[in-house]
C-alpha positions as CSV (number, residue, x, y, z in Angstrom):
1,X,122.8,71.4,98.9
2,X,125.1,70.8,101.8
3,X,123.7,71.8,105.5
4,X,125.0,74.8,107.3
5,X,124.0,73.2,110.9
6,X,127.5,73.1,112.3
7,X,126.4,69.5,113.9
8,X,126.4,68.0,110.7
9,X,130.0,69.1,109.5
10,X,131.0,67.2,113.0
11,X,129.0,64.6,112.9
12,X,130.2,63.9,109.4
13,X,134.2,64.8,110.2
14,X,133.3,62.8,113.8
15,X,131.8,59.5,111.0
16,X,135.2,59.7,108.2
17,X,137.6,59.9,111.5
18,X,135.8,56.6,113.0
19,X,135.4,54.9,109.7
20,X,139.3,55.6,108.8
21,X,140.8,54.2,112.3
22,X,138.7,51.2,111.9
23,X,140.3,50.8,108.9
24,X,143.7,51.6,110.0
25,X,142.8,48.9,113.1
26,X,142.1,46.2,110.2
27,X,144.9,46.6,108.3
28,X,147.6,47.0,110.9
29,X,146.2,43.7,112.2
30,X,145.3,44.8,115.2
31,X,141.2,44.5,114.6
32,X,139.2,41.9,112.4
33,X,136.4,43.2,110.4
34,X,134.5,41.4,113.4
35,X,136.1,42.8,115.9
36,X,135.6,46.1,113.8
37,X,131.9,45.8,113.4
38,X,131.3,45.0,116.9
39,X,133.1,47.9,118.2
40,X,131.1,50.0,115.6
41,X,127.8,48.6,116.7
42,X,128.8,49.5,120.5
43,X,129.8,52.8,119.7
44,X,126.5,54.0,117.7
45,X,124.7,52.6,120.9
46,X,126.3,55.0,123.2
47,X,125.9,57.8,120.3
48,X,122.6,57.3,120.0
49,X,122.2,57.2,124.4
50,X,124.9,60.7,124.2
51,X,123.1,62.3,120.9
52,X,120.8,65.7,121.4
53,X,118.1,65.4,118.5
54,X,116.6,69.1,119.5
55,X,116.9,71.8,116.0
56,X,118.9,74.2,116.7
57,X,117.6,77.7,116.7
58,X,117.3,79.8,113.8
């Protein structure tokens, strides 16, 4: 059954746009998949630091 909590159709739109461009950085050449990771890693940080774990009501 697929949540209706409109954060989790961003958060999962936000994850496949992320994942993609990291991909697109590897293959153009312009990333490693080191360079990749670590930029991944750094970014979940601040997400984490950004993120607003309170339900929504309902």
């Amino acid at each position: 059954m697929r949540s209706v909590d409109p954060r989790h159709t961003w958060s999962t739109g936000f994850a496949r746009t992320v994942a993609e461009e990291l991909r697109r950085g590897v293959d153009s050449g312009v990333l490693t998949w080191g360079e990749a990771d670590e930029l991944l890693a750094r970014l979940r940080t601040v997400i984490d630091q950004a993120i607003d774990l309170t339900p929504l009501p309902g």
